[in-house]
C-alpha positions as CSV (number, residue, x, y, z in Angstrom):
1,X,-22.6,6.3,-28.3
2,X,-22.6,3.7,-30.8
3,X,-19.1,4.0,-32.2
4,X,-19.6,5.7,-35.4
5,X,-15.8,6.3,-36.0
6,X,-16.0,7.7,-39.9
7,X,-20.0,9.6,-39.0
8,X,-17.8,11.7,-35.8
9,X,-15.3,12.7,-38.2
10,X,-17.4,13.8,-41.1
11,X,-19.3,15.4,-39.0
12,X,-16.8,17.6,-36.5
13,X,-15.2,18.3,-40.0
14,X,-18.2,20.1,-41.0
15,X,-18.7,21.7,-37.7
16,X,-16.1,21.2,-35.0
17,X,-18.1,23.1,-32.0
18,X,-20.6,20.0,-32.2
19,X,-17.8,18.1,-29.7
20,X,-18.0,20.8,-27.2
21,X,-21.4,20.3,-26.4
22,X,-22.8,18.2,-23.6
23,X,-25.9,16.5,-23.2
24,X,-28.5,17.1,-20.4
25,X,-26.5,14.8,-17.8
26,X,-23.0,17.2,-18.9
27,X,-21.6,14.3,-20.5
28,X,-19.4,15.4,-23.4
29,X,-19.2,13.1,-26.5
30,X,-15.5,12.3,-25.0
31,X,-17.4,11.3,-21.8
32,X,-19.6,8.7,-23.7
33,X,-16.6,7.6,-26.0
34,X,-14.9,6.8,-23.1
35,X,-18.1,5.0,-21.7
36,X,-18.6,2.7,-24.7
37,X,-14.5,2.4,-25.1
38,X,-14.3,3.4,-28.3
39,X,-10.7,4.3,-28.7
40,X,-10.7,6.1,-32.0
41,X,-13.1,8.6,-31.5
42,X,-11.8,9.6,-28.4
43,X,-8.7,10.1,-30.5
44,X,-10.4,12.2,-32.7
45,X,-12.3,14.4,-30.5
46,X,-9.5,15.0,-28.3
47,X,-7.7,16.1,-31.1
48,X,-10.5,19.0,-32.1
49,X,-11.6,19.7,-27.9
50,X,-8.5,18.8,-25.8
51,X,-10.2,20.9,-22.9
52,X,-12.3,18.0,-22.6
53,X,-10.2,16.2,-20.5
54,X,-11.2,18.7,-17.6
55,X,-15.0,18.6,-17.8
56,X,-17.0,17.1,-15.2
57,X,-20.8,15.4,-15.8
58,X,-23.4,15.2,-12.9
59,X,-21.3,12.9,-11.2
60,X,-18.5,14.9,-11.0
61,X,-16.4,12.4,-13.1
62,X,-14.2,13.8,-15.9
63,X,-13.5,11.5,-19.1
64,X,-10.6,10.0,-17.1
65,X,-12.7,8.8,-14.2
66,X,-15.3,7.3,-16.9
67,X,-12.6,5.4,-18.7
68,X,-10.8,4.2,-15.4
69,X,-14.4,3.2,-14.0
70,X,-15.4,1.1,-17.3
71,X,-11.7,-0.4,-17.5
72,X,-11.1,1.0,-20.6
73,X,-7.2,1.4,-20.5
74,X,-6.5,2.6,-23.9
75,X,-8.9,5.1,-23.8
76,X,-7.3,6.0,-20.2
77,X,-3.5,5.9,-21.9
78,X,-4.5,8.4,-24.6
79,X,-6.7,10.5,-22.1
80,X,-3.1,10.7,-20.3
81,X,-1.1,11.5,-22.7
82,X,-2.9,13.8,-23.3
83,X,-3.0,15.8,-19.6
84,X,-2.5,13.9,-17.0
85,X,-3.8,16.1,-14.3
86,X,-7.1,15.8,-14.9
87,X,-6.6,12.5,-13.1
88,X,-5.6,14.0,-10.3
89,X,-9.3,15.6,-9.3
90,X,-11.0,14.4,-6.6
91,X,-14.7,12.9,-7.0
92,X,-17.5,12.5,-4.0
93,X,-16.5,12.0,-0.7
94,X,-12.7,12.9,-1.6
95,X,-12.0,9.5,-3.4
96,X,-9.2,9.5,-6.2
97,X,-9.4,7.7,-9.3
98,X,-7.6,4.9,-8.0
99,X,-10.3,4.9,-5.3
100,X,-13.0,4.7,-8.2
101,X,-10.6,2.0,-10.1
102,X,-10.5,0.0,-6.7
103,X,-14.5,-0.5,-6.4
104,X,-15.0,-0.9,-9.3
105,X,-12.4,-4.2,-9.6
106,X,-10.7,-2.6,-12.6
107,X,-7.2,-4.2,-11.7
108,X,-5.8,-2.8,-15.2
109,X,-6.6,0.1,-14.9
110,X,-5.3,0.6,-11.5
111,X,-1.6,-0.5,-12.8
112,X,-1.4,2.2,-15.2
113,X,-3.0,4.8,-13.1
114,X,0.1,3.8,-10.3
115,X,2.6,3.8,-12.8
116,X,1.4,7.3,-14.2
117,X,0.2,8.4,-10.7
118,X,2.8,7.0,-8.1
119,X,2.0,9.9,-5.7
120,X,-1.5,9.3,-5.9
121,X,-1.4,5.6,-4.2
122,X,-1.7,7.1,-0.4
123,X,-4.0,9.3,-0.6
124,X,-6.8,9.0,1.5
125,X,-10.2,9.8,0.9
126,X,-12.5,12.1,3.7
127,X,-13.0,9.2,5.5
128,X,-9.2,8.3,5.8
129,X,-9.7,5.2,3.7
130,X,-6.7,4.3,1.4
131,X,-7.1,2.0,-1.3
132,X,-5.9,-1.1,0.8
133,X,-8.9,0.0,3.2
134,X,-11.4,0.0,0.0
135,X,-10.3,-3.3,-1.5
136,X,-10.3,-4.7,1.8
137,X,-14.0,-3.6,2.6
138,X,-15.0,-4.9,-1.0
139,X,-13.2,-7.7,-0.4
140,X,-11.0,-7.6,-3.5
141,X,-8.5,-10.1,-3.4
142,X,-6.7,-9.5,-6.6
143,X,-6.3,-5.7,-5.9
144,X,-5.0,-6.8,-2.0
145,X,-2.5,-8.9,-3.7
146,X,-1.6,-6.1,-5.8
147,X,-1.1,-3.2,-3.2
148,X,0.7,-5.4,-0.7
149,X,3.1,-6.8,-3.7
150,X,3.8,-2.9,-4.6
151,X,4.7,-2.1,-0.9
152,X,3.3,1.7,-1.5
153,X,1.3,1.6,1.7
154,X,1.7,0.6,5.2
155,X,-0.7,-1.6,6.5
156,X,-0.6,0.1,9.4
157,X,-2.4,3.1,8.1
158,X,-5.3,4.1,10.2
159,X,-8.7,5.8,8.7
160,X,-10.6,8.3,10.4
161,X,-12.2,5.4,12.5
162,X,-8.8,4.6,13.5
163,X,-9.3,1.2,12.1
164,X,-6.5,-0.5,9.4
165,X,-7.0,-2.6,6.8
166,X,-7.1,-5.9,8.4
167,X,-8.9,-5.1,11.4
168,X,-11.9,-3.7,8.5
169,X,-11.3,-7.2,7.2
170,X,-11.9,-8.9,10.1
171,X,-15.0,-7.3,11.2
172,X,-16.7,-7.4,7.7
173,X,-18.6,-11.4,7.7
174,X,-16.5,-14.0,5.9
175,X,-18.4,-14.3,2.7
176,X,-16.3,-15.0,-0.2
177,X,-14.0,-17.9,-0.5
178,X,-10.9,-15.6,-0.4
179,X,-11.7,-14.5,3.4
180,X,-9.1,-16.3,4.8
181,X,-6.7,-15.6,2.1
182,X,-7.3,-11.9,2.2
183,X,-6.6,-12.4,6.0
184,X,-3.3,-14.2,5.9
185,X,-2.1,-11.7,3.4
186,X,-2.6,-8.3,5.0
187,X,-1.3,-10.5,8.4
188,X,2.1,-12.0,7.1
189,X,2.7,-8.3,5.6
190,X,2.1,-6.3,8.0
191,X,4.8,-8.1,10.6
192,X,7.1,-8.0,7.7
193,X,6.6,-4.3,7.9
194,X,6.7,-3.9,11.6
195,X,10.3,-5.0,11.8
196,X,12.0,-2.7,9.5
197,X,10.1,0.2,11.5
198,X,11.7,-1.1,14.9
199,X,15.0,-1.2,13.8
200,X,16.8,1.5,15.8
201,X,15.0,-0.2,18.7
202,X,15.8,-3.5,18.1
203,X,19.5,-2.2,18.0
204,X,19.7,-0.3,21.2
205,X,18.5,-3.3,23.0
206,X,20.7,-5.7,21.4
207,X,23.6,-3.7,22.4
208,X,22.3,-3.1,25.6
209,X,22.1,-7.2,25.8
210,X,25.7,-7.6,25.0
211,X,27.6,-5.4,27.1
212,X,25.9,-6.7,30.1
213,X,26.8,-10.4,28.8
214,X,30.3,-9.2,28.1
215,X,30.6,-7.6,31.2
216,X,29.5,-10.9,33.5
217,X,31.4,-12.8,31.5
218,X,34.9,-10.7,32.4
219,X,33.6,-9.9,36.0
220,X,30.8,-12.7,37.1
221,X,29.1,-12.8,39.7
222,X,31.3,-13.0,43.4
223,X,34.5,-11.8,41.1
224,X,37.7,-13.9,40.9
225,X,39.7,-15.5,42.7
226,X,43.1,-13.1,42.8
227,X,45.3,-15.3,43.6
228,X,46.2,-19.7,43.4
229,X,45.7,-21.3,46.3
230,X,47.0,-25.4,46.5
231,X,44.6,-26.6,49.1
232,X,41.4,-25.6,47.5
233,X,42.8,-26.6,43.8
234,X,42.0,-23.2,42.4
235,X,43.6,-20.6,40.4
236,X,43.9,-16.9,40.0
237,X,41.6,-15.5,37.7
238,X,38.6,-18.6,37.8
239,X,35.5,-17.3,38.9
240,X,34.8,-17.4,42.9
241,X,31.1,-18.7,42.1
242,X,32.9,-21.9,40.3
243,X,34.0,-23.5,43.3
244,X,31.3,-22.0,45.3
245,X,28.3,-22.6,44.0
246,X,28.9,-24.8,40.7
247,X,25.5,-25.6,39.1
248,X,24.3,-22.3,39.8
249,X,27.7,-20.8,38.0
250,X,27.0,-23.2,34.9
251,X,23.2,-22.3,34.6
252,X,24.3,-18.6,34.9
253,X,27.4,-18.9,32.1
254,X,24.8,-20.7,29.9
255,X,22.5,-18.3,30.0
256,X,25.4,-15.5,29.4
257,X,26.9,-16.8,26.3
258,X,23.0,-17.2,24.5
259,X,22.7,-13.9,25.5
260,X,25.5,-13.2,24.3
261,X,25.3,-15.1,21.3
């Protein structure tokens, strides 16, 4: 508790067991190391109790959801080195680590718990929150910034309320000065993610539009004239509706070609 580097290793030198045993809240002593960040007797007491990476205190946390929740991120590094599937345990209400790291606005430790954890970024917790829900209900601007930069998850994504991201955003009150950034953010993004979704529908339609363009074009509307004729000036192959009706023929040709087009 009070970083006593050289006392923890006299003292698991003369009895090692000491590290396996847990106080009356089941904290380990690598639980409190990794409370109080003290990097080197973690080291140490991993290095006599490994198995300590699994155990779980009243809370349910292991030492790697203690040292992601206090921001400790060398203490987190070494704890992953170590195993890194301990991070993958699920706490109260199904939250993740990164879920833990994301209310508690410990940004660092969030980056290396993606970069270690990449599979871990769309999980959702039992209420079908992902993390972009979570920052945006804590209103954490730096973490928004940080998902939405990352493109790991669709904005889109609905929680068990069938609400997304922004639409928790908007209903939450507009306390903190980064409201409005928070909303233009998750806005801009998610129409920039829209479109790449639409794609095969965006093509069938513009192909749809240019055939039909092409085809008035070659055959428009009252078909051609098939043959010249002196009297009336015109010539085979000009378009009936030309002589016909002419401002109705140019509106209609202008409106082919930006079809078209």
């Amino acid at each position: 508790m009070h970083g006593q580097t050289s006392i923890v290793e006299q003292v698991l030198k003369i009895n090692p067991q000491l590290a396996r045993i847990s106080d009356s809240q089941e904290s380990s002593p690598l639980h409190l190391a990794a409370t109080g960040g003290h990097i080197e007797i973690a080291s140490t007491l991993l290095s006599v109790a490994p198995e300590m990476c699994w155990w779980r205190d009243k809370q349910g946390m292991n030492p790697i959801h203690v040292a992601a929740m206090n921001g400790h991120v060398e203490i987190l590094e070494i704890l992953l080195l170590e195993s890194s599937m301990p991070a993958m345990e699920r706490l109260h209400r199904g939250q993740t680590v990164l879920h833990l790291c994301v209310k508690h606005a410990q940004l660092r430790a969030l980056k290396v718990l993606v970069e270690k954890l990449g599979e871990l970024v769309c999980v959702k917790d039992d209420d079908g929150d992902t993390l972009l829900h979570l920052a945006a209900r804590c209103g954490k601007l730096e973490t928004i910034e940080y998902l939405v930069e990352k493109k790991a998850l669709k904005l889109r994504t609905t929680n068990a309320m069938g609400k997304t991201a922004l639409q928790i955003l908007i209903e939450s009150p507009p306390t903190t000065v980064n409201y409005l950034k928070m909303k233009r953010l998750l806005t801009d993004v998610s129409l920039f993610i829209v479109i790449p979704e639409m794609r095969s529908t965006i093509m069938v339609v513009a192909v749809l539009i240019a055939t039909m363009a092409f085809q008035s074009a070659i055959n428009p509307p009252g078909g051609v004239w098939s043959e010249d004729d002196d009297k009336s000036s015109h010539k085979a192959g000009e378009a009936v509706m030309e002589s016909t009706h002419p401002d109705a023929y140019l509106n209609i040709m202008f409106a082919n070609l930006m079809a078209f087009i």
